[in-house]
VOPAGU-2260 file (C-alpha; in pm, 1 decimal, decimal comma):
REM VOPAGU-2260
SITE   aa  ch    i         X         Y         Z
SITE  UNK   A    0    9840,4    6232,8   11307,0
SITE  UNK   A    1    9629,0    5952,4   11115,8
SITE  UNK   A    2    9814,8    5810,6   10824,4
SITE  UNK   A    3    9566,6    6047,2   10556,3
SITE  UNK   A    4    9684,8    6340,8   10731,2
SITE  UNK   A    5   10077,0    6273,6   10733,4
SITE  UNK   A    6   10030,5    6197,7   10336,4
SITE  UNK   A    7    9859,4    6519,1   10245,6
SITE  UNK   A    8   10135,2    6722,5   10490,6
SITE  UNK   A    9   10414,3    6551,3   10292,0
SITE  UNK   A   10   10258,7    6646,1    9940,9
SITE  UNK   A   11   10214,5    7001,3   10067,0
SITE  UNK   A   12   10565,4    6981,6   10117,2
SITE  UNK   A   13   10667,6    6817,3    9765,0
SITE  UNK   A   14   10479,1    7132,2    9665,3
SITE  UNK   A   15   10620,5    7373,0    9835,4
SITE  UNK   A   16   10984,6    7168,5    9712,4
SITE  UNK   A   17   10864,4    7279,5    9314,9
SITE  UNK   A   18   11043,2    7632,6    9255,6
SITE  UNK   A   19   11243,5    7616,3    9593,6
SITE  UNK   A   20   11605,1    7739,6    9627,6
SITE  UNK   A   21   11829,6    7652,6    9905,4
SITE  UNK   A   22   12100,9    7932,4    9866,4
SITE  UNK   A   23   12382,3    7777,6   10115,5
SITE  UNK   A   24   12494,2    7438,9   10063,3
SITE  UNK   A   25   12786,6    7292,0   10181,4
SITE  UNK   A   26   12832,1    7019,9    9929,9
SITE  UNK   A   27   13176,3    6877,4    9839,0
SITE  UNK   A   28   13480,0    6815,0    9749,2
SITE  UNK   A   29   13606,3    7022,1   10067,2
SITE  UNK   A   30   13878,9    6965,7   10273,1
SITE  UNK   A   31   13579,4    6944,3   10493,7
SITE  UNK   A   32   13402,3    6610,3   10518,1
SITE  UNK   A   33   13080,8    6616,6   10340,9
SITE  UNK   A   34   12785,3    6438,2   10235,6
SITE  UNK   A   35   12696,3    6492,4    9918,4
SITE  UNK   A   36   12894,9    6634,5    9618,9
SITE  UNK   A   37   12787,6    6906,6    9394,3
SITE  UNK   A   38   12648,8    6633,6    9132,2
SITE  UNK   A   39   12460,9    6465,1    9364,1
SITE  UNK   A   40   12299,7    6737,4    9498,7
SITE  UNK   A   41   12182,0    6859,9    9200,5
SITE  UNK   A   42   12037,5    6540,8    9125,2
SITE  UNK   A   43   11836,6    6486,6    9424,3
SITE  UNK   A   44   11733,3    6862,7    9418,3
SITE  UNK   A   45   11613,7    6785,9    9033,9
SITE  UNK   A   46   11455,5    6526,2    9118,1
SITE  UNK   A   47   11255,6    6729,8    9401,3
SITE  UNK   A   48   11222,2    6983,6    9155,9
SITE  UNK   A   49   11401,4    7286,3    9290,8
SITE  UNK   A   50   11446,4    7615,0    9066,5
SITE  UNK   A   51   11799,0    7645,2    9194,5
SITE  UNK   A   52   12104,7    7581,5    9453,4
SITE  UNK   A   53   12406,8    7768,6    9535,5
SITE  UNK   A   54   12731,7    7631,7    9668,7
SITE  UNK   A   55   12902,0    7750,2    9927,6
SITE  UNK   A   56   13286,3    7616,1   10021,3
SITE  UNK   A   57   13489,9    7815,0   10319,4
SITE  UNK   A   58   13781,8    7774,0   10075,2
SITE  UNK   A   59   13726,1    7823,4    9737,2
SITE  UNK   A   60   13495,2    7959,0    9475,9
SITE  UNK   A   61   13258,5    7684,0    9312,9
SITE  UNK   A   62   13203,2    7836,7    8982,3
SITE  UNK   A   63   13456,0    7584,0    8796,2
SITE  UNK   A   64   13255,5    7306,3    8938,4
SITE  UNK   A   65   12948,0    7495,3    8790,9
SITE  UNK   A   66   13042,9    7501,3    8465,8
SITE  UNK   A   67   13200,4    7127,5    8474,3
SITE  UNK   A   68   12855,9    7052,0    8543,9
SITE  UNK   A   69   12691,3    7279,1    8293,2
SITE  UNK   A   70   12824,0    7097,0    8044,5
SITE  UNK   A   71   12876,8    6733,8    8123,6
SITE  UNK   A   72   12526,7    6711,6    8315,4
SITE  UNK   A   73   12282,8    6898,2    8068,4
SITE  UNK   A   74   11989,8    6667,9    8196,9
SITE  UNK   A   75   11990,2    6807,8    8558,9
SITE  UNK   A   76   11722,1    7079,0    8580,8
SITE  UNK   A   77   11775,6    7238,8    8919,3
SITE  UNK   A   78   12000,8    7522,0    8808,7
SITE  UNK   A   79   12337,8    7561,6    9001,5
SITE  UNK   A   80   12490,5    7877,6    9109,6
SITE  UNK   A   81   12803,7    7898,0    9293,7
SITE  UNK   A   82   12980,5    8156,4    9559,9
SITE  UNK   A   83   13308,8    8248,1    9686,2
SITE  UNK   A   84   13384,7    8335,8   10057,7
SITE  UNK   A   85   13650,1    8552,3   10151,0
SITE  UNK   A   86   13883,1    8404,6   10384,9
SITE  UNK   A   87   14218,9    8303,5   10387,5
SITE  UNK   A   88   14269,8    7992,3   10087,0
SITE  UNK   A   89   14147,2    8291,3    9844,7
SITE  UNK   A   90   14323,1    8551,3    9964,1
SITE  UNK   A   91   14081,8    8720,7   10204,8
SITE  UNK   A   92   13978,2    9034,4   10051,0
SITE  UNK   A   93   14098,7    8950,7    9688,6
SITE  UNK   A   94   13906,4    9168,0    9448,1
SITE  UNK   A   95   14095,1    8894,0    9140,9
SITE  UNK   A   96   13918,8    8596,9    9262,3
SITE  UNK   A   97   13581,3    8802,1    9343,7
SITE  UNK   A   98   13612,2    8927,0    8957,9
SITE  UNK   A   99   13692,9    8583,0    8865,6
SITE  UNK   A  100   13385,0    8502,7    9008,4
SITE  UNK   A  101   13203,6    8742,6    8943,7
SITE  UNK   A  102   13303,0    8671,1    8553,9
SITE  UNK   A  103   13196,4    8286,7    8552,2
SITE  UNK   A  104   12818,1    8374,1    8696,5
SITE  UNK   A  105   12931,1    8359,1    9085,1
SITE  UNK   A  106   12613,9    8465,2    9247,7
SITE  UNK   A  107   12746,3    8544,6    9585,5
SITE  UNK   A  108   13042,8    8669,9    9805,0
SITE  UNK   A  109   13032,6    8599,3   10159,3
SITE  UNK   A  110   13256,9    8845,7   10370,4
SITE  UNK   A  111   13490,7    8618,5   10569,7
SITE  UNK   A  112   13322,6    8325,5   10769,9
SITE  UNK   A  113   13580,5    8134,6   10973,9
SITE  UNK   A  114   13833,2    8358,4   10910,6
SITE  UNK   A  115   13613,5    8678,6   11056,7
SITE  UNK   A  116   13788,1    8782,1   11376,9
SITE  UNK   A  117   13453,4    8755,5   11531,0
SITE  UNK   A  118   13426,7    8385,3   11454,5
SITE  UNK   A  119   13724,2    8332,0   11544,9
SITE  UNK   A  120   13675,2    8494,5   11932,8
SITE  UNK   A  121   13353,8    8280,1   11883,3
SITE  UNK   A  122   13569,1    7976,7   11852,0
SITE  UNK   A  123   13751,2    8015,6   12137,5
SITE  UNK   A  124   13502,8    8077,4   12330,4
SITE  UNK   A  125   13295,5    7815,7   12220,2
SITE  UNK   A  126   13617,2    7557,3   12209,3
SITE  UNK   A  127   13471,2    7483,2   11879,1
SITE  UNK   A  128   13732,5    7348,2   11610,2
SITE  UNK   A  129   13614,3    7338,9   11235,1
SITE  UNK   A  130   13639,1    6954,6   11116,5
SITE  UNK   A  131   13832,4    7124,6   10842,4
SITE  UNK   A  132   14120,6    7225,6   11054,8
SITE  UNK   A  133   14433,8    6946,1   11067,8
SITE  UNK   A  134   14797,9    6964,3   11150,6
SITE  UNK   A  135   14885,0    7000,9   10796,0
SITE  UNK   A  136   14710,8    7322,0   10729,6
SITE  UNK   A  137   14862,4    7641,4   10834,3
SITE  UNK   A  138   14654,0    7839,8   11089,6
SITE  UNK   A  139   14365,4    8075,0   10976,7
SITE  UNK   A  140   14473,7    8435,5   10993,5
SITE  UNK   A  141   14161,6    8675,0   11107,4
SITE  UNK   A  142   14085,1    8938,8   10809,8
SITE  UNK   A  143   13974,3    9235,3   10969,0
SITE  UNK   A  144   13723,7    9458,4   10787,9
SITE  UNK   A  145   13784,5    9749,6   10977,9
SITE  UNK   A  146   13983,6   10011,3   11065,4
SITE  UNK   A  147   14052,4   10100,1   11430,4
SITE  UNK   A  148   13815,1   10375,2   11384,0
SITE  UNK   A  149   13569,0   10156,7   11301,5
SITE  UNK   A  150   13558,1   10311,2   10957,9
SITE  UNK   A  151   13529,8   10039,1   10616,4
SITE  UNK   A  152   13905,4    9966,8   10506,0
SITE  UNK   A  153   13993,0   10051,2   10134,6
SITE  UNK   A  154   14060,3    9672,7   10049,1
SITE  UNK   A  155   13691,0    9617,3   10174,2
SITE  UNK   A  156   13561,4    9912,6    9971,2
SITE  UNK   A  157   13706,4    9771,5    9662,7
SITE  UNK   A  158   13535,1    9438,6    9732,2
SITE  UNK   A  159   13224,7    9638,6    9730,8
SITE  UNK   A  160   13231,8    9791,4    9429,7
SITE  UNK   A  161   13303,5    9506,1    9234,9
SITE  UNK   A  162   12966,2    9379,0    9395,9
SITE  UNK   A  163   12791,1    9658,6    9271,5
SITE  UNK   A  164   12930,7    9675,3    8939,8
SITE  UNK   A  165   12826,9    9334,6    8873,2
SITE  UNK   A  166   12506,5    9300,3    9059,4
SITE  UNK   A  167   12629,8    9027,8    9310,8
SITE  UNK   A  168   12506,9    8952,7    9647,0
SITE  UNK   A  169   12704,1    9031,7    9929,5
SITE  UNK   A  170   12638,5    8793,0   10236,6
SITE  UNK   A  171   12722,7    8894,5   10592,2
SITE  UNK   A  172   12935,8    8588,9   10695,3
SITE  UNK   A  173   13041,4    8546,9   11040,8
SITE  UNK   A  174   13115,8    8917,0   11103,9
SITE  UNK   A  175   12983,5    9092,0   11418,3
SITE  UNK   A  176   12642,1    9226,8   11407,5
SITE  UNK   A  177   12839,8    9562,7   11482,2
SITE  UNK   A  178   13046,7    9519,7   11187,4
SITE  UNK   A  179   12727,0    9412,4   10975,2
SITE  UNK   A  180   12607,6    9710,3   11014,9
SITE  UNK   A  181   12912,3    9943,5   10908,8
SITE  UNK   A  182   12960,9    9709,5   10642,8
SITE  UNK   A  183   12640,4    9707,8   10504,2
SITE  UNK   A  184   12546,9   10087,7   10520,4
SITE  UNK   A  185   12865,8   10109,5   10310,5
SITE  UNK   A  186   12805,1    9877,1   10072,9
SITE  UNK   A  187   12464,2   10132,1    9983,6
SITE  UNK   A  188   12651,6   10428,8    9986,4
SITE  UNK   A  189   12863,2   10245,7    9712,7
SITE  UNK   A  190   12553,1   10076,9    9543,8
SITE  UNK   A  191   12574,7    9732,4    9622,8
SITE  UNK   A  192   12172,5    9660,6    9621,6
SITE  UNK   A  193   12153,8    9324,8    9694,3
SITE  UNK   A  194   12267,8    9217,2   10082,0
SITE  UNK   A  195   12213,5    8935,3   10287,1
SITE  UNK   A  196   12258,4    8929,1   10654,9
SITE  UNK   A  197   12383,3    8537,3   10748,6
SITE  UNK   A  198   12175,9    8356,8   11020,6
SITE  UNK   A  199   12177,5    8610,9   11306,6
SITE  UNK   A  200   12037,2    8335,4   11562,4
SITE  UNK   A  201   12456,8    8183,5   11617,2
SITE  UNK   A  202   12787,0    8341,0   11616,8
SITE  UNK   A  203   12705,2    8653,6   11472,7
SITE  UNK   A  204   12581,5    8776,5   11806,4
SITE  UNK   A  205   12249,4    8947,4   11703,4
SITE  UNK   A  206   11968,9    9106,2   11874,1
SITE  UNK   A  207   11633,5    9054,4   11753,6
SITE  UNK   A  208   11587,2    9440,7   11727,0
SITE  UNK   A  209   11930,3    9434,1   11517,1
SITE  UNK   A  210   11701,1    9197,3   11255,2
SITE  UNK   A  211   11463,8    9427,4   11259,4
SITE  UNK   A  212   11708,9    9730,9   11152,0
SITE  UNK   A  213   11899,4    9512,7   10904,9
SITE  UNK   A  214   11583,0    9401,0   10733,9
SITE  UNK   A  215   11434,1    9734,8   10732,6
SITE  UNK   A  216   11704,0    9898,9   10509,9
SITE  UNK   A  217   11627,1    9655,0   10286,7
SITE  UNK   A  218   11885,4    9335,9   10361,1
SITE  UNK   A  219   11763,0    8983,1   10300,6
SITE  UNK   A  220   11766,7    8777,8   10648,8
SITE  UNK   A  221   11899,3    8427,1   10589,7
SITE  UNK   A  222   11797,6    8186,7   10835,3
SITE  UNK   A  223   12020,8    7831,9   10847,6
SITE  UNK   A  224   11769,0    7567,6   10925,7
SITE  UNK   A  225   11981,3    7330,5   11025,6
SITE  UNK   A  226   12017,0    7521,4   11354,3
SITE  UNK   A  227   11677,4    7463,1   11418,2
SITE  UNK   A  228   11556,9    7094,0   11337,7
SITE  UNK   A  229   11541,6    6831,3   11602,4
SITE  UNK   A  230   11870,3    6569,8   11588,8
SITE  UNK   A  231   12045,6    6753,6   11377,0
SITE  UNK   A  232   12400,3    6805,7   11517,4
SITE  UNK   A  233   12419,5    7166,1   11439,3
SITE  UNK   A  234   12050,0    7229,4   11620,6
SITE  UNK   A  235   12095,2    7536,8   11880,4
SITE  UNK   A  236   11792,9    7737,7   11851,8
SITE  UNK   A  237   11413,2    7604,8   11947,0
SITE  UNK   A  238   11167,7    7633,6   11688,7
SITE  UNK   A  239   11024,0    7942,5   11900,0
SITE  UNK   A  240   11338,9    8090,0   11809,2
SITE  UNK   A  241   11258,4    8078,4   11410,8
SITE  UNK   A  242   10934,8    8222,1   11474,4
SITE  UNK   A  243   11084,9    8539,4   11670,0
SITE  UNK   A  244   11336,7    8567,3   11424,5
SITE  UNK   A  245   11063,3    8572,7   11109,1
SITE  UNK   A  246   10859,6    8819,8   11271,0
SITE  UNK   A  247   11135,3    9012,0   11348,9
SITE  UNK   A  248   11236,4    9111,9   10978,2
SITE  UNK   A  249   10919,1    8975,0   10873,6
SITE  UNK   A  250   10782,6    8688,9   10588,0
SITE  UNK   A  251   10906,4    8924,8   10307,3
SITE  UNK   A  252   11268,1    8972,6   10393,8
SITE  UNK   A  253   11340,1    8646,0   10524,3
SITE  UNK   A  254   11536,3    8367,6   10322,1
SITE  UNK   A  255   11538,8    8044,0   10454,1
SITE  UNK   A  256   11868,1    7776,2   10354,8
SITE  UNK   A  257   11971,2    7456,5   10488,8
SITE  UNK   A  258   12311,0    7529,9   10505,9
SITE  UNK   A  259   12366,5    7152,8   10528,8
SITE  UNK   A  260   12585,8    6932,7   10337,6
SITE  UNK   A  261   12829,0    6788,8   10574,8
SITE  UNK   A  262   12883,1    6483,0   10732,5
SITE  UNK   A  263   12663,1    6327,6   11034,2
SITE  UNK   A  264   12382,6    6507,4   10986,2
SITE  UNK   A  265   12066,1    6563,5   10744,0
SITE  UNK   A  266   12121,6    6632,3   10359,7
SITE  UNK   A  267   12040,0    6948,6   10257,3
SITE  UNK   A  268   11689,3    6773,2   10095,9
SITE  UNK   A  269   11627,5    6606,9   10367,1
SITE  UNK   A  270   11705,2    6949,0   10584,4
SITE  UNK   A  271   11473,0    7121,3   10373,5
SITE  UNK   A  272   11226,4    6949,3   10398,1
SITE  UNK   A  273   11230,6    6903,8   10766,0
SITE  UNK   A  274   11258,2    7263,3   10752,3
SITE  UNK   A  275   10937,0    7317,8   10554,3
SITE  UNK   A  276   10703,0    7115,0   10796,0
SITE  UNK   A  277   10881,5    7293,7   11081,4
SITE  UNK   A  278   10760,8    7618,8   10918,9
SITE  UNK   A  279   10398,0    7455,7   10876,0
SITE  UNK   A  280   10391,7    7366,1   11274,7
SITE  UNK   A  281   10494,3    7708,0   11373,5
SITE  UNK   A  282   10203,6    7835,5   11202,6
SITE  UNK   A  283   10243,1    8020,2   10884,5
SITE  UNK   A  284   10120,8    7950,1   10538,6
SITE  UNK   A  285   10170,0    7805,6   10212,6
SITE  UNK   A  286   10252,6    8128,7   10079,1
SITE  UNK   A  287   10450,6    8276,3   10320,6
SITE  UNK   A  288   10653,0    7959,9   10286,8
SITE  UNK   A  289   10697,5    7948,1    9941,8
SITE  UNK   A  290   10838,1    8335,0    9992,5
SITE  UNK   A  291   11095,3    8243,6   10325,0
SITE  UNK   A  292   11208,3    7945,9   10043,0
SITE  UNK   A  293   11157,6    8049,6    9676,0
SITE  UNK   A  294   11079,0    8378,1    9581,9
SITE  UNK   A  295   11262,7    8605,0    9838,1
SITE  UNK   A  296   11556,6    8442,0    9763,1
SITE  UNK   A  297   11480,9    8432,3    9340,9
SITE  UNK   A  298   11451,2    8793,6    9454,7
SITE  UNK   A  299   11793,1    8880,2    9627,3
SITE  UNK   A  300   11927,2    8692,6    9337,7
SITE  UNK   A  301   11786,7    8853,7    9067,3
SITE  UNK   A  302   11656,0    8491,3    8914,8
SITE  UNK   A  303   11274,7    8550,4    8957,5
SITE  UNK   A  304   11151,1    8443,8    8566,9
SITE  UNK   A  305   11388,4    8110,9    8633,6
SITE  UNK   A  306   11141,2    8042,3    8944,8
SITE  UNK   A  307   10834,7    8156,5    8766,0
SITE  UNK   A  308   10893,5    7950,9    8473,7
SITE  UNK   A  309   11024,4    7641,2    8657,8
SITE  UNK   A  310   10628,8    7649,4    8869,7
SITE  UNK   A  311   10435,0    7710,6    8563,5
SITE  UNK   A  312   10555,7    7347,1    8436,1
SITE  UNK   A  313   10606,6    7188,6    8801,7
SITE  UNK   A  314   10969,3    7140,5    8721,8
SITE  UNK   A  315   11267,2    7386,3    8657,9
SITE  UNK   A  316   11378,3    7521,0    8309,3
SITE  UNK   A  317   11684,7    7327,8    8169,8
SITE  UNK   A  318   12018,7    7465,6    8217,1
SITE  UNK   A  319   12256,6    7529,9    8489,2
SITE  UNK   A  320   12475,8    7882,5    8552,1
C-alpha cells in the first residue's frame, strides 16, 4: 500500500471513529489487571470522538464510577454508560443491585459471565484461569439459570422484569447457546425488548445457524473484536470467521465491541480501530460499518439522538450518564 493510500484508509477510519460506541470495555480498577482506567478511556475515546462507552467489570456495577466522572470530568465528551454482571461479588441474581443499577442510568445487565456454569465447564476444559483469580479470593460458585427441567428459575424471572420495567439491555454472558435461547424467549414473553447475544464465536458454543435464529427474533449479535485481530492475545477466530458470523445475523443486527481493556494486549482504541480496517479488508462498507459500530448499538441502547447529534458536529454532545 503506497504511503497516499495508508493515509486516506486511516482517515476513513478517524471517520468512521466520530459517533462510534464500543459497548464492552474492560477498563479498571478491577481486581483484574488492566490497562486503562475509566478516566482514561474516556479521554482517549473523546479525543477520537466517540458518541459513547460502556463499562463492563466481572465484579461490580460501574455506575458510581459514572457519576464520579459526570461530575468531576464535565469536559470529556464521549458519554459513559456503565453495566453490572451477575455473578458472584454482586450476588448472582440480585434483583437490589440490578435496581440499583438500573436507578443510577446502568445501561446493561449481563447474565453471569465467569460465574455461568457453562464458562465454568469451559474453563476446565480449556485449563484457562481468569488473571483475576488468586489464593485470597474464595472460589466462584456457578449460578445456574435453570431449572432441571430446563424451565427459567423464578430468581431469573425477576431479573427480567426489572429489565423490562426499566428498558435495560439484557446481554447473554457466557451462558450456553442452549440456555440463550430459553433465556431469551423468556425475557419476550416478559417484555424485555432489548437483548444482546455475547460473542457467539468463543465459549458460548454457538452454531452459525444458532446466530441466525437469535438475530432473527430480533437480538442484537455482539461480536468481541479482540478475538479476531492479529497479535492480540485473546485472537481465536480468523478474520473469515467475522465475515461468517456478520452474514449470519446480518449488517443490521450485528454490534461490534472491543471488549479490550486489560493488560498485554491492544487498548480498546487501539482495538477498535484495528477492528475497523479489519472490517474494511473483509469487504464491507462505510455504512455497514458505521451500523456493526455506531448505530446498531445507539439502537439496542436506546441512545440514537446522542449519536445523531454527536455526527452532525463531528464530536459528541457534552455530558456523561
Amino acid at each position: 500500500m503506497t504511503a497516499s493510500a495508508s493515509i486516506a484508509v486511516e482517515q476513513r477510519v478517524d471517520a468512521l471513529l466520530k459517533g462510534a460506541i464500543d459497548p464492552h470495555v474492560h477498563s479498571g480498577p478491577s481486581i483484574a489487571l488492566r490497562g486503562i482506567d475509566h478516566v482514561e478511556l474516556l479521554q482517549q475515546a473523546s479525543e477520537a470522538g466517540f458518541a459513547a462507552v460502556v463499562t463492563k467489570d466481572h465484579d461490580y456495577s460501574g455506575v458510581i464510577a459514572a457519576a464520579l466522572i459526570r461530575k468531576h470530568h464535565p469536559e470529556l465528551k464521549t458519554k459513559i454508560y456503565s453495566s453490572i454482571v451477575l455473578n458472584n461479588v454482586v450476588g448472582g441474581l440480585n434483583p437490589y443491585a440490578v435496581e440499583h443499577t438500573a436507578a443510577l442510568g446502568g445501561k446493561i445487565v449481563w447474565l453471569p459471565t465467569l460465574a455461568a456454569e457453562n464458562h465454568l465447564r469451559w474453563q476446565a476444559a480449556a485449563k484457562w484461569v481468569h488473571p483475576a483469580s488468586s489464593d485470597r479470593m474464595r472460589p466462584v460458585t456457578g449460578i445456574p439459570v435453570l431449572n432441571g427441567d430446563k424451565s427459567v428459575r423464578d430468581d431469573v424471572k425477576e431479573i427480567l422484569d426489572i429489565v423490562a420495567s426499566n428498558d435495560m439491555v439484557l446481554a447473554s454472558g457466557h451462558l450456553h447457546v442452549n440456555e440463550t435461547w430459553i433465556v431469551f424467549e423468556e425475557a419476550q414473553r416478559r417484555g424485555v425488548k432489548r437483548l444482546v447475544f455475547t460473542h457467539p464465536e468463543d465459549i458460548v458454543d454457538a452454531s452459525l445457524n444458532d446466530v441466525k435464529g437469535i438475530a432473527a427474533m430480533g437480538a442484537f449479535v455482539e461480536h468481541s473484536l479482540c478475538m479476531f485481530l492479529e497479535g492480540c492475545k485473546f485472537k481465536s477466530c480468523e478474520p473469515e470467521d467475522l465475515r461468517r458470523q456478520i452474514d449470519a445475523a446480518g449488517v443490521e443486527q450485528t454490534m461490534l465491541c472491543s471488549d479490550l481493556g486489560q493488560t498485554g494486549t491492544f487498548s480498546p482504541l487501539d482495538g477498535f480501530r484495528r477492528g475497523i480496517r479489519l472490517c474494511m479488508d473483509l469487504g464491507y462498507d462505510d455504512e455497514q460499518i458505521r451500523r456493526m459500530v455506531s448505530t446498531n448499538t445507539a439502537r439496542v441502547m436506546g441512545i440514537e439522538a446522542d449519536v445523531a447529534a454527536a455526527r452532525e458536529v463531528g464530536v459528541p454532545q457534552s455530558g456523561i450518564n
